[in-house]
C-alpha positions as CSV (number, residue, x, y, z in Angstrom):
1,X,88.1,111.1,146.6
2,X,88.6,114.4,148.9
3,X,84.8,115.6,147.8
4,X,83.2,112.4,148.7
5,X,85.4,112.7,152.8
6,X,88.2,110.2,152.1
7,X,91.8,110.9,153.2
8,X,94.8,109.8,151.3
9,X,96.8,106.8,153.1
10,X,100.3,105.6,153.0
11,X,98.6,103.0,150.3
12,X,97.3,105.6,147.7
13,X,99.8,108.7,147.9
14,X,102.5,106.4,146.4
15,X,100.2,105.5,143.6
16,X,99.2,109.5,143.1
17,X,103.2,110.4,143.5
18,X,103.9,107.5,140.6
19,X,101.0,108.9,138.4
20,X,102.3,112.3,138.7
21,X,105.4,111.4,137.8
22,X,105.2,110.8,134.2
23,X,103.7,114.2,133.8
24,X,105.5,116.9,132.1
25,X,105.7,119.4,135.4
26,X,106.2,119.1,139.5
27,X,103.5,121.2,140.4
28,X,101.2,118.6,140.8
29,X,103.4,116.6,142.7
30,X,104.2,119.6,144.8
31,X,100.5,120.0,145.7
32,X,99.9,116.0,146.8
33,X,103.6,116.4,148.8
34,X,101.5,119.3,151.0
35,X,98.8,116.9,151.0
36,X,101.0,114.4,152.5
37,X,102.6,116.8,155.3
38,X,98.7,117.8,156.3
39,X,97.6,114.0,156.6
40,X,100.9,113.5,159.0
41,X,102.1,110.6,156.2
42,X,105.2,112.6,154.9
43,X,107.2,110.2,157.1
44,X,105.9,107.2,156.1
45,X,108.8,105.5,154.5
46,X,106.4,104.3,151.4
47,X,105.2,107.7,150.9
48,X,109.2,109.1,151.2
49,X,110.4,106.8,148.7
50,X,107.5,107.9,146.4
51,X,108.5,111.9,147.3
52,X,111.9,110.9,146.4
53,X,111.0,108.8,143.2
54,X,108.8,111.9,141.7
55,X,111.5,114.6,142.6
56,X,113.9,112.6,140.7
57,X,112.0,112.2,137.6
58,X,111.3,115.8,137.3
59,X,114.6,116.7,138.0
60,X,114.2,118.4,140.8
61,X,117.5,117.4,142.5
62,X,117.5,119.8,145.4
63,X,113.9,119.3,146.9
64,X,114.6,115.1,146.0
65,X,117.8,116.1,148.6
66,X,115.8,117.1,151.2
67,X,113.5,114.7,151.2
68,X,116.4,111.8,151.4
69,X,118.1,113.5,154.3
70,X,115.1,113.7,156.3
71,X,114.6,109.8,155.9
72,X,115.2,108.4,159.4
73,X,115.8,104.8,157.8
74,X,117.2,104.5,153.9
75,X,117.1,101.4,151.8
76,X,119.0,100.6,149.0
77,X,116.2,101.7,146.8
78,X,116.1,105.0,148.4
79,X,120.1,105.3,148.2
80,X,119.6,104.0,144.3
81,X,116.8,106.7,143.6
82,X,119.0,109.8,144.7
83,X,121.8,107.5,142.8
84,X,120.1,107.7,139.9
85,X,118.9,111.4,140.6
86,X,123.1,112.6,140.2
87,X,123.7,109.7,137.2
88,X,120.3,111.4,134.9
89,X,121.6,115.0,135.4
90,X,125.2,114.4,134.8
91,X,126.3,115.2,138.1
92,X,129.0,111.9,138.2
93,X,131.0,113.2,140.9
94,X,128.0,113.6,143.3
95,X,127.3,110.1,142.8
96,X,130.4,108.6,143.0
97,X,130.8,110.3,146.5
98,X,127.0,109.0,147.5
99,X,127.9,105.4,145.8
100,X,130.9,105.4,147.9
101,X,128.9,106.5,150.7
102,X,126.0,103.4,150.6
103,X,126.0,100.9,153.2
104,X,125.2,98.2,150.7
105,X,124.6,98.0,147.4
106,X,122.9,95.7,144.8
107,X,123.1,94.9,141.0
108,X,121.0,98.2,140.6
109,X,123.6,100.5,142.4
110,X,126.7,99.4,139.9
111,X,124.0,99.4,136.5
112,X,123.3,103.6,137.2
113,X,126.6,104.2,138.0
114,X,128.1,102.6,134.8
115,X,125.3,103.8,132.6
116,X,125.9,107.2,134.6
117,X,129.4,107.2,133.5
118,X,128.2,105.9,129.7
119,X,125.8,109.4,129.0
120,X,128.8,111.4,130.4
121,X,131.1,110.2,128.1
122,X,133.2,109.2,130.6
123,X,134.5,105.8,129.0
124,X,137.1,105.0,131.2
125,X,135.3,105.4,134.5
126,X,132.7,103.3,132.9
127,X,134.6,100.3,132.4
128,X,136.6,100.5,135.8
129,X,133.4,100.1,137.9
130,X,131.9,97.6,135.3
131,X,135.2,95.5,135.7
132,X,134.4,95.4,139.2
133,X,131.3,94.2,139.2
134,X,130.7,90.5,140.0
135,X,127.5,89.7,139.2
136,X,126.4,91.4,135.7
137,X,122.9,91.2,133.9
138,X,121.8,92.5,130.0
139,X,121.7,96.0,131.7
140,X,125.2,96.1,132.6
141,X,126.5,94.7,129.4
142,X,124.0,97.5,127.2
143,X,125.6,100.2,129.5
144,X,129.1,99.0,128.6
145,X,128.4,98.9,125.4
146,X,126.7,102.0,125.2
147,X,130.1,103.8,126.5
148,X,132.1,102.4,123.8
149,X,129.7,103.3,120.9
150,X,129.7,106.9,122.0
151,X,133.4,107.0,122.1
152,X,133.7,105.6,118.8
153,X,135.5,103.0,120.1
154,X,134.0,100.4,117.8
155,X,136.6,97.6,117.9
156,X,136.2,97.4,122.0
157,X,132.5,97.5,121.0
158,X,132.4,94.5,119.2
159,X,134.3,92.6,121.2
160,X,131.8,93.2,124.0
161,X,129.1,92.8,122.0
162,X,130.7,89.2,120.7
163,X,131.1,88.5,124.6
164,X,128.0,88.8,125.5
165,X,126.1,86.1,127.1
166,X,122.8,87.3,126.1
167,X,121.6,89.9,123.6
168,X,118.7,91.8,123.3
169,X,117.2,94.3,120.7
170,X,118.8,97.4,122.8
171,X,122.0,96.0,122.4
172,X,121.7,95.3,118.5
173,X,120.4,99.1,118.0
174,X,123.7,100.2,121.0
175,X,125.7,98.7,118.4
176,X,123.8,100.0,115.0
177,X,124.1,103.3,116.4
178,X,127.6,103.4,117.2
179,X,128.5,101.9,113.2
180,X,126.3,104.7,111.8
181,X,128.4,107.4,114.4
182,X,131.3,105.9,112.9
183,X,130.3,105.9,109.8
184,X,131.3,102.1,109.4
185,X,127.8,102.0,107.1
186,X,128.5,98.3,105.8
187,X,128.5,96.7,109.4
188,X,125.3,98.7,109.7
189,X,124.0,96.9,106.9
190,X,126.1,93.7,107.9
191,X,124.8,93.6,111.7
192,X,121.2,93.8,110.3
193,X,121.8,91.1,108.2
194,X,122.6,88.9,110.8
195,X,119.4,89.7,112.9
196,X,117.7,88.6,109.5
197,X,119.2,85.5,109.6
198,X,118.6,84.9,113.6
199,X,114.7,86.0,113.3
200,X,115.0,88.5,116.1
201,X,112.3,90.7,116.6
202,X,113.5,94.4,114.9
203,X,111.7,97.4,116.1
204,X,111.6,100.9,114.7
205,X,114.8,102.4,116.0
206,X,116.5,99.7,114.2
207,X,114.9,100.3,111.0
208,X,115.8,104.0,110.8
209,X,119.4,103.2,111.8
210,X,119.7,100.6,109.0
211,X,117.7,103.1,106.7
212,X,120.2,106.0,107.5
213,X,123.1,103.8,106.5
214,X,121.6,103.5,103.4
215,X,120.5,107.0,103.0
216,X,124.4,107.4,103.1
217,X,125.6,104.8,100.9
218,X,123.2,105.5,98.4
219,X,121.9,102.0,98.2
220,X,118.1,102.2,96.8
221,X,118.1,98.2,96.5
222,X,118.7,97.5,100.1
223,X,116.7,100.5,100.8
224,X,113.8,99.0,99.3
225,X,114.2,95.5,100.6
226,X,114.1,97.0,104.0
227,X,111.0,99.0,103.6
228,X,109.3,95.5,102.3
229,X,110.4,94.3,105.7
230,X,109.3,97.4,107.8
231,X,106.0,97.0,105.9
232,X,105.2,93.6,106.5
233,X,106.3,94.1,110.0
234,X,103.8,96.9,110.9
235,X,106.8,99.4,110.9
236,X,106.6,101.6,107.7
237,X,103.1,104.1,109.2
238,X,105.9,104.6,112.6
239,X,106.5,108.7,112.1
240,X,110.2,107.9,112.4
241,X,110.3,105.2,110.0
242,X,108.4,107.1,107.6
243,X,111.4,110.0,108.1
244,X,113.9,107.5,107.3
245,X,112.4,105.9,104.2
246,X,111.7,109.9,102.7
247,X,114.5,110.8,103.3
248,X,116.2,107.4,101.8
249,X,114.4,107.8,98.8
250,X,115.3,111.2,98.2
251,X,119.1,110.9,98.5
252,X,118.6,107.9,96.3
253,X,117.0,109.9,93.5
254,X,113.9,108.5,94.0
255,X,111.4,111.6,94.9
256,X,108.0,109.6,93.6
257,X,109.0,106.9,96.5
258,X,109.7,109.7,99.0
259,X,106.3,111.0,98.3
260,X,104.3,107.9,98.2
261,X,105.4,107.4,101.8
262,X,104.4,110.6,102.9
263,X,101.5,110.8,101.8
264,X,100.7,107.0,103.1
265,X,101.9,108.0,106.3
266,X,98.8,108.5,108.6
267,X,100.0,110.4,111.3
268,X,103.2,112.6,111.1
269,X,105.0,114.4,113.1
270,X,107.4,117.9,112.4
271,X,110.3,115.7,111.2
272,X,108.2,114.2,108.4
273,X,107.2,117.0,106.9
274,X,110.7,118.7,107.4
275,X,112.0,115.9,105.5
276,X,109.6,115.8,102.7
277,X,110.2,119.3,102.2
278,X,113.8,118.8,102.1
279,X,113.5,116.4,99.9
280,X,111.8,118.1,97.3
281,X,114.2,121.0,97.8
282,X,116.9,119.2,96.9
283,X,115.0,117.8,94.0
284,X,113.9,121.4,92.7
285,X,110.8,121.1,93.1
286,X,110.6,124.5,94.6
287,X,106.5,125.0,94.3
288,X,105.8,121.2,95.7
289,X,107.7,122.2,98.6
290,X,106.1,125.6,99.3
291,X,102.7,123.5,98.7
292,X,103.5,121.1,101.1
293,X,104.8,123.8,103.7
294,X,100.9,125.5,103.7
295,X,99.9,122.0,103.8
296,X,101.5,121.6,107.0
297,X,99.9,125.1,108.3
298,X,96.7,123.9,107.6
299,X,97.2,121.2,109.1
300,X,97.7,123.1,112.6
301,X,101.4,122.4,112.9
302,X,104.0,124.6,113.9
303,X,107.1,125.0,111.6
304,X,110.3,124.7,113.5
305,X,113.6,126.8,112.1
306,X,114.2,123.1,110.3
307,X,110.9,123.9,108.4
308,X,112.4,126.7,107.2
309,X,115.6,126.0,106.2
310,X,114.1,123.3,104.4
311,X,111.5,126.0,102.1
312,X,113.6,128.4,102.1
313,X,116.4,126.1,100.2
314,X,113.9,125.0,98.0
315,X,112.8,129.0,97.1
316,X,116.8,129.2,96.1
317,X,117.0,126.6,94.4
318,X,113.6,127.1,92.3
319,X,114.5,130.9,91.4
320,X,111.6,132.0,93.8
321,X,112.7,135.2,95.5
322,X,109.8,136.7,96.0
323,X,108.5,133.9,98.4
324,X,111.6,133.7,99.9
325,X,111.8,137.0,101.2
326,X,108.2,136.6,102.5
327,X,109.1,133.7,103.9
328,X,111.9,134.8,105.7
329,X,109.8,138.0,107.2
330,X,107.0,135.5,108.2
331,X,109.5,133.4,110.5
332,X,109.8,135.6,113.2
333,X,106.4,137.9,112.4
334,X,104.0,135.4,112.2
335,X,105.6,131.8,113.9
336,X,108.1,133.7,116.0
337,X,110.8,132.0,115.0
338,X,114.1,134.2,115.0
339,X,116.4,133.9,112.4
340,X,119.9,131.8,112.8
341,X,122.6,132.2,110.7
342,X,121.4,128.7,109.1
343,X,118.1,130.8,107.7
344,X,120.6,133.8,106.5
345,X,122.5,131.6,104.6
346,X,119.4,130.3,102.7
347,X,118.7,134.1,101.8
348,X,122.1,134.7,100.8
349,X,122.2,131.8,98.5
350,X,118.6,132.8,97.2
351,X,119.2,136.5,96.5
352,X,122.7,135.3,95.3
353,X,121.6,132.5,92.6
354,X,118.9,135.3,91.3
355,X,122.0,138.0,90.6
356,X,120.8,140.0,93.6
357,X,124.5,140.4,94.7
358,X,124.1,144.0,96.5
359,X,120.9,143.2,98.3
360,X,122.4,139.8,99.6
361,X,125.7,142.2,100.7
362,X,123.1,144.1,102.3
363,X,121.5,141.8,104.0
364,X,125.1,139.9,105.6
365,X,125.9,143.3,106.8
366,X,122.6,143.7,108.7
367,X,123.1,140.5,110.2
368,X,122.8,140.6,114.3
369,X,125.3,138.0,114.8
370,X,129.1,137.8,112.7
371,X,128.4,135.6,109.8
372,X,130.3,132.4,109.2
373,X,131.7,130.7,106.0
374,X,129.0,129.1,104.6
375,X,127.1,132.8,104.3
376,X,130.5,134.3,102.5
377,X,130.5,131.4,100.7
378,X,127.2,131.3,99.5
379,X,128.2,134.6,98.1
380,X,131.1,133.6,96.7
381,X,129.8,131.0,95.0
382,X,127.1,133.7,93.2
383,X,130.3,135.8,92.6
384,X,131.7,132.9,90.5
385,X,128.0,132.3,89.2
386,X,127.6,135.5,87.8
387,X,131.2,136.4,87.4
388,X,131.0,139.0,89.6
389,X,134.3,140.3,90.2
390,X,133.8,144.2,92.5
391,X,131.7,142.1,95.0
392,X,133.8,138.9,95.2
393,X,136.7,140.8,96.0
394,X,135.0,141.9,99.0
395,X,133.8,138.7,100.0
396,X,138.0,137.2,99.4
397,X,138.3,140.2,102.0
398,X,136.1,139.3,104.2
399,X,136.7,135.3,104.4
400,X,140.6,136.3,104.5
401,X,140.4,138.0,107.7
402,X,138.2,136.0,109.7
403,X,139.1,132.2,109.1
404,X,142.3,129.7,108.1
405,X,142.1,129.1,104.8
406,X,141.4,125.8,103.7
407,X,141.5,124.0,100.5
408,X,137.7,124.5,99.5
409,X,138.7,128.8,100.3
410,X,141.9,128.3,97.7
411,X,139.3,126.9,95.1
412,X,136.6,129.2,95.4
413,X,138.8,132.1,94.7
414,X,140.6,130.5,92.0
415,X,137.5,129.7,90.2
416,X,136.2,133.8,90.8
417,X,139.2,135.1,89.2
418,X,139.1,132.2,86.5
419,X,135.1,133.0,85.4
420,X,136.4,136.4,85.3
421,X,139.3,135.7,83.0
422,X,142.0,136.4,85.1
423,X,143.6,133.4,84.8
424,X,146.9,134.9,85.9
425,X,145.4,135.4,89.6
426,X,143.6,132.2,89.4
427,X,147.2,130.4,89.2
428,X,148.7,132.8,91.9
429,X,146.0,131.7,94.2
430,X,146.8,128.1,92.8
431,X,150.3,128.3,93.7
432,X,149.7,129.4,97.2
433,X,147.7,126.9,98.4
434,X,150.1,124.6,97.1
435,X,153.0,126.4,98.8
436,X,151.2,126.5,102.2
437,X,151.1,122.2,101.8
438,X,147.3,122.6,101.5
439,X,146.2,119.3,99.1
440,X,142.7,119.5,97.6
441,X,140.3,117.0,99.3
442,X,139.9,114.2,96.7
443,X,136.6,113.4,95.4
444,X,135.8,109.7,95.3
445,X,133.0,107.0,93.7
446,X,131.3,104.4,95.3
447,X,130.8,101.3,93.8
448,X,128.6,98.2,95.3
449,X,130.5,94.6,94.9
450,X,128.7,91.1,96.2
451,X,126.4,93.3,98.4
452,X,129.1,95.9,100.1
453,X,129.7,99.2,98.9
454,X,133.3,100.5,98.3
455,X,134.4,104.1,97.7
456,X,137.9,104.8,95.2
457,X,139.8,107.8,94.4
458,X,140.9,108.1,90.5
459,X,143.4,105.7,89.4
460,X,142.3,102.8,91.7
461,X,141.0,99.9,89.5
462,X,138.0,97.4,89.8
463,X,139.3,93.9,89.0
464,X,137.2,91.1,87.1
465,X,134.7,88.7,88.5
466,X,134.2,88.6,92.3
467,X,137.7,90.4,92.8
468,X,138.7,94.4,93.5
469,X,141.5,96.2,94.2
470,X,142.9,96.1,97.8
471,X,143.0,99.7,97.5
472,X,139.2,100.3,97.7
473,X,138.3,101.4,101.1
474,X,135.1,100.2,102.3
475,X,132.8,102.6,104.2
């Protein structure tokens, strides 16, 4: 436009500053606001409220400042764009003091503040200003819902989600979302259910929620009826649905399913392929895991530290050192990915499970960064493994001195001194976790009953026909 002798207007710099918008950095927009100050249109009021609007969207809170204070006349979608500046980056008390500060205010002003408030996790502030609204739409209800869910205030939840006078699919998946936080996995199922039965439209983050809950419960039958939906529906080639359904199949013992889906899956993203790895780590499948890991190299992907916590658990638990420890040295070397405490406990567990207990020593004390539990334990539990008494000891040291003990610590060093037939220590360590009013976490079993899953300790009792014990506690 410029090469052919055509000057911007106050028309066509707002649609430039709304294209540039959307794009990843400012400088773009930075360039058209000089272009703006040149053509003498800075001041237009269109062209300010576009400035504003594209500082805001990048985040750029200070520069969007100056460009509101130097606005001769504001209106309330100017005051609602710096509004929603403060409310996107957190900064709640800056809004409430430019909220209280707005001549006049509309729907829009009260939605950003209570959805502001939501993010923040700033429940209470949430609901004051919502209870003060008059007029409320399907934003304001999400946003209210939305502050509840992330509290884990269910109950209050539900009963704004029962008193809503519309719904649409942002509220179901508010409300899926907050079940699956809370771990309340059978009104995840439940609440889908009920969208079944309405014929409401379902999109993809529904799917994946409903999917996780049964990734959790360990229900392949309603796992699979969902993927029948999400593959009638379009859904099951979405990246994340495809996630959802490997990693379903996977925890449900079903690796062949996991796989079919990948490999169906025609475009996929990092967290695909972490999760197909993953799953075939946990499987054992050690090699099919390192073959899908160069898959994803050739592929031109870049491995994230997921990627290789993923391989580097299924080296462990295959028994391959060797490409472990190449592995390992190829994170930062060749990706340039440095190593968390996450990747060191892989190693220790690898080294540990092949009976490489010094090397594994050696390689916790060469740590940069103090490691936590789950490296000592990784240890420990190769200690017990290979009833390793000299090098356990030292771990019990370690662990000792740097954390609380908890019930799993008790156990762990009971069972090294039990491998290693020192029964009398086992019991003295025993005893004293008794004595400190420690209790061993209970393991429990889940059973499904009429289409709900329900998990019991030992000693609780499944009753004939339709009926169970009131005891069972339902996820």
């Amino acid at each position: 436009m410029q090469e052919l002798g055509f000057q911007g207007d106050n028309y066509s710099f707002p649609v430039l500053l709304k294209a540039v918008s959307g794009l990843s950095s400012s400088s773009t927009g930075l360039a058209i606001h000089g272009q703006t100050i040149k053509s003498g249109l800075s001041d237009h009021p269109f062209v300010q409220t576009s400035l504003l609007n594209m500082y805001v969207a990048h985040g750029c809170l200070f520069d969007a400042c100056k460009v509101f204070d130097k606005m001769p006349v504001k209106d309330v979608i100017a005051w609602n764009s710096m509004l929603d500046g403060y409310a996107s980056s957190g900064q709640m008390k800056d809004a409430m003091e430019l909220f209280n500060s707005m001549p006049s205010k509309d729907l829009t002003s009260f939605n950003i503040m209570v959805s502001g408030y939501a993010r923040s996790g700033r429940t209470e502030s949430a609901r004051d200003i919502f209870d003060k609204m008059r007029k409320k739409d399907i934003v304001s209800w999400n946003s209210i819902l939305l502050a509840h869910s992330r509290d884990g205030e269910m109950e209050k939840a539900r009963e704004v989600f029962d008193e809503m006078p519309k719904k649409n699919i942002i509220t179901w998946n508010t409300m899926i979302n907050g079940y699956l936080h809370a771990k309340l996995y059978n009104e995840v199922i439940d609440l889908f259910d009920a969208m079944m039965t309405r014929n409401l439209k379902i999109d993809h983050l529904t799917v994946t929620g409903v999917l996780s809950a049964c990734t959790h419960m360990g229900s392949l039958e309603k796992g699979n009826k969902i993927h029948l939906y999400a593959k009638d529906n379009g859904l099951e080639s979405n990246p994340h649905v495809a996630t959802a359904l490997i990693e379903m199949y996977a925890k449900c013992g079903s690796i062949k399913n996991s796989m079919l889906v990948f490999y169906k899956c025609q475009v996929k993203d990092i967290y695909c392929w972490n999760a197909t790895i993953s799953a075939l780590a946990a499987h054992g499948y050690g090699f099919a895991a390192l073959k899908i890991f160069y898959e994803l190299v050739e592929n031109c992907l870049t491995p994230d530290d997921i990627t290789f916590i993923g391989v580097l658990n299924a080296c462990s638990h295959a028994g391959l050192v060797q490409e472990g420890c190449k592995l390992f040295t190829q994170m930062e070397k060749d990706f340039g990915i440095v190593p968390k405490i996450e990747h060191y406990g892989c190693m220790v567990d690898l080294l540990g499970r092949a009976g490489l207990l010094d090397s594994a020593m050696e390689l916790i004390e060469g740590m940069p960064f103090e490691p936590g539990k789950s490296v000592w334990g990784a240890l420990l539990n190769a200690c017990v493994i290979h009833q390793n008494i000299k090098t356990g000891e030292k771990v019990i040291d370690e662990i000792s001195k740097k954390a609380s003990l908890g019930d799993g610590e008790f156990m762990m060093f009971a069972n090294l001194y039990a491998a290693c037939g020192q029964l009398e220590e086992a019991n003295r360590w025993r005893e004293m976790m008794n004595e400190t009013g420690i209790v061993k976490t209970a393991g429990f079993s889940a059973v499904e009953i009429n289409g709900r899953f329900h998990k019991f300790l030992a000693g609780t009792s499944i009753s004939k026909g339709d009926h169970y014990d009131p005891n069972l506690q339902p996820y």
